[in-house]
ROZAKOL-357908 format. One line per 2 residues: number of its first residue (from 1); for each residue x, y, z of C-alpha. Coordinates in steps of 0.001 Angstrom, whole numbers, plus 500000, padded with zeros to 6 digits. Each point is the difference from the previous one (the first is absolute). Layout:
% ROZAKOL-357908
NUM	X Y Z  ... .
% end
This chain:
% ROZAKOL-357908
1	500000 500000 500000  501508 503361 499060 .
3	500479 502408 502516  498763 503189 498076 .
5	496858 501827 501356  498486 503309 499746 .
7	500780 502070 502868  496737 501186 501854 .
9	500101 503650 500062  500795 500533 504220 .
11	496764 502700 500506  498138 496871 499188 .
13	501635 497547 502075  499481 502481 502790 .
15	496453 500702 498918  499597 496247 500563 .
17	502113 500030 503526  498112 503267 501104 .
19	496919 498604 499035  499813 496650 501344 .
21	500518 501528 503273  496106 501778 499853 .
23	498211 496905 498539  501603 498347 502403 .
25	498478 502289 502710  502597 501377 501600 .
27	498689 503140 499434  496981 501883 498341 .
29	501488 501558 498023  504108 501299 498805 .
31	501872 502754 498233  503703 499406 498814 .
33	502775 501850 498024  502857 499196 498285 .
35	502835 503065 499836  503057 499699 498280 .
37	502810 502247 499897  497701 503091 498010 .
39	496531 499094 502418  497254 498249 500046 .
41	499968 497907 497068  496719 497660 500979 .
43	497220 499368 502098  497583 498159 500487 .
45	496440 499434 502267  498543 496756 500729 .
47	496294 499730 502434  498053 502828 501324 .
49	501216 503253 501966  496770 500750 501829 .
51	496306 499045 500478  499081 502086 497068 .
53	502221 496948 497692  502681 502443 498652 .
55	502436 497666 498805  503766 501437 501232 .
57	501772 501695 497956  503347 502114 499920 .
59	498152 503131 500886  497756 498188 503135 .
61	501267 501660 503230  500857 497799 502624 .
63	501227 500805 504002  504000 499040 499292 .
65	499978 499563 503942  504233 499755 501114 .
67	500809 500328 496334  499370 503936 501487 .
69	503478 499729 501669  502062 500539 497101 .
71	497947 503697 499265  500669 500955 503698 .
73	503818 499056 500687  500225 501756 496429 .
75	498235 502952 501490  502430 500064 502783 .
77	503334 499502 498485  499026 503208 497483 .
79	499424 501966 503485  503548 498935 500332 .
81	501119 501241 497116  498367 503390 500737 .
83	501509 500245 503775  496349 499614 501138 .
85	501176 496518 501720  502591 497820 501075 .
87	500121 496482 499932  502391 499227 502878 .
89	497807 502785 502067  497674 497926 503210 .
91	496550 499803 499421  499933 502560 503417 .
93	500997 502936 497721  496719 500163 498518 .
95	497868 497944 502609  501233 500620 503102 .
97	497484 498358 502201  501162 496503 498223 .
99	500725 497681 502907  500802 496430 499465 .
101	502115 497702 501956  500095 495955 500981 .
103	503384 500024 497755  502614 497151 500611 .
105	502981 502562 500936  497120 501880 502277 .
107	499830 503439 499392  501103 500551 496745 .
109	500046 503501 497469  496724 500315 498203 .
111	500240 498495 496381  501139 501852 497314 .
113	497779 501589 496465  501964 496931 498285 .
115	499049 497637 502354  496748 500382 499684 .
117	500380 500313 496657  501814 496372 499453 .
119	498085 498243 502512  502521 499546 502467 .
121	498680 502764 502810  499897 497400 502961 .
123	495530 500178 499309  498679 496310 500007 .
125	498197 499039 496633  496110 500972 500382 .
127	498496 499380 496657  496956 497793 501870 .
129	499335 503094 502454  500074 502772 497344 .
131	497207 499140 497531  497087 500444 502416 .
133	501988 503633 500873  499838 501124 496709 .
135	498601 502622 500296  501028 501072 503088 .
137	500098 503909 500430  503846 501957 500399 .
139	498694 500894 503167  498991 496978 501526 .
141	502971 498549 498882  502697 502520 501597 .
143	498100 499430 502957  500356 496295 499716 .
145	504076 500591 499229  500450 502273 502645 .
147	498852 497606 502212  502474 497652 499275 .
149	501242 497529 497734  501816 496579 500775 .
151	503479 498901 498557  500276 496363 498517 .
153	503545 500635 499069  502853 503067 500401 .
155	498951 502834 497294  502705 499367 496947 .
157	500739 496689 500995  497612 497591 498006 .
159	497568 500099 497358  496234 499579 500912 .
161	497293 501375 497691  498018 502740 502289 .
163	497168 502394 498374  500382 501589 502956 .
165	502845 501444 499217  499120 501175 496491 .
167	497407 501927 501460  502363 501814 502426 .
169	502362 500535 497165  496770 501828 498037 .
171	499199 501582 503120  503673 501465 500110 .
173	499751 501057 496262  496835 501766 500996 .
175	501974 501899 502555  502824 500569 498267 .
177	498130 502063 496963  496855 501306 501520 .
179	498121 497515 497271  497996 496718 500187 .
181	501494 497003 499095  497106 499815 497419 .
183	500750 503673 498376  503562 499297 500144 .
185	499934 496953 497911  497226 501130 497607 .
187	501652 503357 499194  503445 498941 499949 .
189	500062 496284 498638  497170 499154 498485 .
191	498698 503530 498102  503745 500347 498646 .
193	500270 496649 498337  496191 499361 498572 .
195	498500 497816 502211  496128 501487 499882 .
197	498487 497473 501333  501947 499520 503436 .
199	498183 500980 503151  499849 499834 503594 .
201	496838 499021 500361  497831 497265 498682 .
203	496766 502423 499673  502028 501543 497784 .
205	498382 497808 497297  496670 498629 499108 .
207	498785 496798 501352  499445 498811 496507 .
209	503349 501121 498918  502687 498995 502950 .
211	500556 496654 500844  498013 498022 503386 .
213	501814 497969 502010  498229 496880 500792 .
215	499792 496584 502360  498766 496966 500089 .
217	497068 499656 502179  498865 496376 501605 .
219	497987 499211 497142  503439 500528 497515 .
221	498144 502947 498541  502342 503467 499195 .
223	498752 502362 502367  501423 503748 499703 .
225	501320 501968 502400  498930 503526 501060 .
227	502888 502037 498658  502398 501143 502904 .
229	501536 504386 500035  503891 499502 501215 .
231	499733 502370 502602  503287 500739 501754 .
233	501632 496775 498594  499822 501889 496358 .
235	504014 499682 499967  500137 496041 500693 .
237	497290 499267 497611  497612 502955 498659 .
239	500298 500004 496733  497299 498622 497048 .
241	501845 499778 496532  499387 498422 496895 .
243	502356 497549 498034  500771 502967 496869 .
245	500958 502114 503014  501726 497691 501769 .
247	502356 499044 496585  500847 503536 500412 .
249	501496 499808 503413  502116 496860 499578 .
251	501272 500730 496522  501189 503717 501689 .
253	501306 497994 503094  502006 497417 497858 .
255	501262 502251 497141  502261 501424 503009 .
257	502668 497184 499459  500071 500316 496017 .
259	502274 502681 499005  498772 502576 497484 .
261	496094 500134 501582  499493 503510 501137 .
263	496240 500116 500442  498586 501575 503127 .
265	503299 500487 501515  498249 503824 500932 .
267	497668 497974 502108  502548 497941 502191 .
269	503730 499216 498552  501503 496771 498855 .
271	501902 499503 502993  497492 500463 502253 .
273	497827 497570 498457  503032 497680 499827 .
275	500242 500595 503654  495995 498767 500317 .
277	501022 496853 498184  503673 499245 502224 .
279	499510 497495 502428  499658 501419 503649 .
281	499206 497107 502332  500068 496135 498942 .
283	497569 497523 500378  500313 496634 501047 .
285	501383 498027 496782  498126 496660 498889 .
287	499828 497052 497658  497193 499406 499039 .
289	497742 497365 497929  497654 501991 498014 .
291	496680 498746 498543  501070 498680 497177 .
293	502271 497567 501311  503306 502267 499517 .
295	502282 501467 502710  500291 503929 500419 .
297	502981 501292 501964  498907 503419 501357 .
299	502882 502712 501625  498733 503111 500739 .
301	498219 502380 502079  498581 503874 500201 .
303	501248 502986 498079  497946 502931 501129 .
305	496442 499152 499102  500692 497191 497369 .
307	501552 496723 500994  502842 498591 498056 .
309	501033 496636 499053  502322 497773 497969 .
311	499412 497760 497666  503070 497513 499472 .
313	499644 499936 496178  498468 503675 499407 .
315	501693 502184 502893  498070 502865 501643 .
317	495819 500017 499798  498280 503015 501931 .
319	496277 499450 501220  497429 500777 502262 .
321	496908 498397 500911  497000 502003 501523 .
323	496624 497768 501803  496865 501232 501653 .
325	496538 498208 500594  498989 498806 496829 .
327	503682 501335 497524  503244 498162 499501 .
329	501899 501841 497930  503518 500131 499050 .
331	502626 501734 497467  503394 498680 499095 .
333	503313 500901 497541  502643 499227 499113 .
335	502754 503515 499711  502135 498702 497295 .
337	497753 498977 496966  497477 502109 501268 .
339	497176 496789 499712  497175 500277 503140 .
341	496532 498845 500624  497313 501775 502078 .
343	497122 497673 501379  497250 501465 501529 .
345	496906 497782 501528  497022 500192 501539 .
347	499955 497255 502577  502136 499074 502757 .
349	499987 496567 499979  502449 498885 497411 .
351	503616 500286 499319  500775 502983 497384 .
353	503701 500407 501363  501179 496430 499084 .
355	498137 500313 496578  501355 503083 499030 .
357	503231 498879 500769  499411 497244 497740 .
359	499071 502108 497380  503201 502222 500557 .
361	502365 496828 499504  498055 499240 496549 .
363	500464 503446 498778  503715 500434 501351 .
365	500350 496022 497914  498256 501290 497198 .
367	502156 503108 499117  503185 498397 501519 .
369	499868 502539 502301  504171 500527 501640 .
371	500541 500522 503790  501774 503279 499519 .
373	501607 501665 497109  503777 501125 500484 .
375	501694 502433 497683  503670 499999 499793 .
377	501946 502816 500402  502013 500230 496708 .
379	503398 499542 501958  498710 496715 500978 .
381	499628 498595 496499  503265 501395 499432 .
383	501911 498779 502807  498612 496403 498984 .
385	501109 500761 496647  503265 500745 501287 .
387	500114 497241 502606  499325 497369 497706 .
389	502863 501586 498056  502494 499344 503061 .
391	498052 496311 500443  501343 498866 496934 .
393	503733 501638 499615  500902 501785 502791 .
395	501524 503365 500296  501416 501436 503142 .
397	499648 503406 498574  496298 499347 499287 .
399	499446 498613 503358  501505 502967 502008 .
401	498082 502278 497509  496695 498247 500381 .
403	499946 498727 503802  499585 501992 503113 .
405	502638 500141 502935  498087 497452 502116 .
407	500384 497308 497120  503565 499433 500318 .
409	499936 500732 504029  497019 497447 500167 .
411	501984 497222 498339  503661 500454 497871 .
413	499147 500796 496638  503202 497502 499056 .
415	497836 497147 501863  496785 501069 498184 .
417	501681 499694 496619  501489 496764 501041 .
419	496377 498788 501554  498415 501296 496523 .
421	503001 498007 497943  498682 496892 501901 .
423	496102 500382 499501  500577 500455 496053 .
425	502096 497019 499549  497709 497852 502027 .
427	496919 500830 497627  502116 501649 497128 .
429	500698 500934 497245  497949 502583 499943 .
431	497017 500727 497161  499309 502957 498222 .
433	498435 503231 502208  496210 500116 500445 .
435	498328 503347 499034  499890 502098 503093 .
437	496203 499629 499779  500333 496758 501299 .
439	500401 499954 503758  499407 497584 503150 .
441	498468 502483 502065  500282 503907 501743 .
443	499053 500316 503629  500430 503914 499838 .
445	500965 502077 496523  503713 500245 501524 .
447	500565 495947 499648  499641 497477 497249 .
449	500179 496144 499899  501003 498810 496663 .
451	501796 496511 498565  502683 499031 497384 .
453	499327 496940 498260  503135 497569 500436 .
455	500677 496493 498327  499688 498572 503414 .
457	497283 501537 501102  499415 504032 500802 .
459	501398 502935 502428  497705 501976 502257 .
461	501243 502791 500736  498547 503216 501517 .
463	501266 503838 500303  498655 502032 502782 .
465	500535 504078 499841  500951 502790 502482 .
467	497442 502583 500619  502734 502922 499388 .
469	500747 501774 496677  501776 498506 498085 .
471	498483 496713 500832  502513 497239 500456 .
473	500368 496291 500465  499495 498949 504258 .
475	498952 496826 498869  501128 497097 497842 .
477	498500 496348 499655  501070 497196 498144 .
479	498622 496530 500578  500297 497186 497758 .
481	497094 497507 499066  500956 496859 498245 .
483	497366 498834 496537  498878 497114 501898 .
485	498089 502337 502227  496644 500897 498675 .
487	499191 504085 499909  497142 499741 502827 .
489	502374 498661 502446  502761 502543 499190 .
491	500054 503855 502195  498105 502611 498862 .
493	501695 502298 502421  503600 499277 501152 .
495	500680 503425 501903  501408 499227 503347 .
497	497322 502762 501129  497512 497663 499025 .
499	501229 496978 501168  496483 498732 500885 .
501	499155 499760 496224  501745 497326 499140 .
503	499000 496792 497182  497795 498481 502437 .
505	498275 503273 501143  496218 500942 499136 .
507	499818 504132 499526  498331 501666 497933 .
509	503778 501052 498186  499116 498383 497078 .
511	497299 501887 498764  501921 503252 500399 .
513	499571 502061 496823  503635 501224 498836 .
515	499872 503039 497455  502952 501505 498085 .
517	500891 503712 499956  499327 501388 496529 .
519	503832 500992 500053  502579 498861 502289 .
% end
């Protein structure tokens, strides 16, 4: 039988994934997006939104619930930029009457505007108590704070999701500027890059228009909810978005990490939203068997309102899920192709998370998706060039030339040439040079793995840059692997930096993208 098919199209393979999920009654109804590098490229609805049987569509509002996060750590980090706030200031400069204690060390500073932020501000998790005090006044929940709060661990020590503390870190913004959380965000964020249909509050909509969450009563019937104002919790979980506007806000999150993407930076800079996406406080890692009978390593933890993980094969995927009576919803991407899905459903009883994750791996798969892209300096390719030059006939003028002072200190460069000599005799003599296109793999745009084909077998060898001007060679590698050894089981990586990476490691080194400089 030959092997040749037609390749579904991947929006409808994740049609069919995304829509299995509602006839299998998950959920009433769902609403998902697929963004690529440029934005939302597809979407899809599948059920009903509401009692009135509007069928979900890209443009259904839903309540994104803890998906709000991202919008208010965003919110605070531009007050940073503006002087209005700082990060590593205690939650007492804007709230003094915060009192909390029951801390491990005893009595302990208060936490920090980043620790709240990244989760790790000492608050125990409280995502069963908060629903139910939604909608909660500011008022009567000062007065709850200033009566006290209790410790589960020492502020900055340990990550532990608290809403809690999102609030207080919306309170503080609130402080800080003289503005709601609400008109800060709206005017500032959302206004400036297009997103018309984000609000603060569900009412904001029709009831035949926005999406209902719904249960399953004791008969197995959908039952909708009464829809729910945020109240004082607006910062940890306000918001009502749509999957168009939500595209928006992850493409202009992820374009941050791919060079030459200059939209919006008048609304918050690059690096800041960088900064949103840098891991603050990890998580504890797992291995895990998913669903469909495959294992999932997961490393990670919180950046400042998204939580960051890494995937062995694909490298860094930033996400956020968001859940209230009757909405699982969740939003996911992946910074260096730019690929992400946004789910959004109606129901709290099924999984959304682990499906959209699913759907993420077939679209990274599907466009062969790298872990990270590295550009190389143009010195690098031509101190391999060079190198590879001094690899096969050596040149004591070259090598003073082309290494730095370390090189020779680190180990004689008369015992390097002799230690060189050795390695090309035992796989040698040497083939013809590769074109400098060809390479092993880059860990950073100053270093390059690269191999020369011998009779014997092959050299890896690897040149690793100084930062200073001009760049010269701190680091050279040269390890022989005989022909008998097949390519999978040879290193990928043989700096001594690295030595972690090597022929029987699992990273996601690999899949790193290497590009050329246009000149070098």
């Amino acid at each position: 039988m030959s092997g040749e098919a037609s390749i579904v199209p991947i929006e409808d393979e994740l049609d069919a994934l995304f829509g299995a999920y509602v006839i299998a009654n998950q959920a009433p109804g769902l609403a998902y997006g697929i963004v690529s590098a440029d934005g939302l490229g597809h979407s899809a609805g599948f059920g009903v939104a509401n009692p009135a049987g509007a069928v979900p569509t890209l443009d259904t509002p839903f309540p994104i619930a803890s998906m709000s996060k991202s919008f208010t750590a965003a919110a605070v980090l531009l007050c940073r930029d503006r002087g209005q706030m700082n990060l590593d200031e205690p939650i007492t400069t804007y709230y003094p009457t915060f009192r909390a204690h029951g801390a491990p060390d005893g009595e302990v500073p208060p936490p920090t505007i980043r620790m709240l932020l990244s989760m790790s501000s000492g608050l125990t998790e409280d995502n069963s108590w908060v629903d139910p005090q939604i909608g909660m006044t500011e008022d009567e929940l000062v007065a709850l704070i200033s009566t006290g709060i209790r410790y589960s661990h020492t502020p900055g020590t340990v990550y532990e999701y608290s809403n809690t503390g999102y609030t207080l870190a919306g309170l503080a913004l609130q402080q800080a500027t003289g503005r709601s959380i609400e008109e800060f965000v709206t005017s500032e964020l959302l206004a400036p890059l297009g997103m018309a249909t984000t609000e603060f509050s569900p009412s904001a909509f029709a009831d035949d228009v926005r999406a209902a969450g719904y249960s399953l009563d004791e008969h197995d019937e959908w039952v909708p909810f009464a829809i729910a104002e945020s109240g004082a919790f607006a910062a940890a979980g306000g918001i009502v978005s749509t999957v168009r506007d939500l595209a928006v806000w992850v493409t202009w999150l992820g374009e941050a990490f791919r060079p030459g993407r200059t939209r919006g930076t008048d609304v918050l800079s690059r690096a800041s939203r960088r900064e949103l996406q840098r891991l603050e406080s990890f998580d504890t890692p797992f291995y895990a068997l998913e669903p469909g009978g495959g294992w999932r390593l997961a490393v990670g933890g919180y950046a400042l309102g998204l939580r960051v993980s890494y995937e062995l094969h694909y490298g860094t995927v930033v996400a956020h899920a968001g859940g209230l009576p009757g909405y699982k919803l969740f939003m996911c991407w992946h910074p260096d192709s730019g690929d992400g899905l946004i789910t959004l459903t109606n129901s709290h009883r099924g999984d959304p998370v682990a499906l959209t994750h699913e759907a993420l791996l077939k679209l990274l798969a599907r466009h062969k998706a790298p872990a990270a892209t590295v550009t190389l300096w143009p010195e690098t390719v031509r101190a391999r060039v060079r190198a590879e030059a001094l690899i096969r006939s050596w040149d004591d003028d070259l090598a003073a030339e082309l290494f730095a002072e370390n090189v020779d200190f680190d180990r004689g460069l008369s015992l390097r040439r002799a230690d060189i000599e050795r390695l090309v005799t035992a796989i040698g003599p040497l083939g013809p040079e590769r074109p400098v296109t060809e390479v092993i793999s880059a860990a950073t745009a100053a270093d390059v793995t690269w191999s020369i084909p011998g009779e014997r077998g092959e050299l890896i060898c690897m040149v690793h840059l100084t930062p200073f001007d001009p760049p010269r060679v701190q680091e050279l590698v040269v390890e022989a692997v005989p022909a008998d050894r097949p390519r999978s089981a040879s290193p990928y990586d043989v700096s001594p930096r690295r030595a972690a990476l090597g022929a029987a490691s699992l990273s996601a080194g690999p899949n790193v993208r290497v590009v050329l400089p246009t000149t070098w």
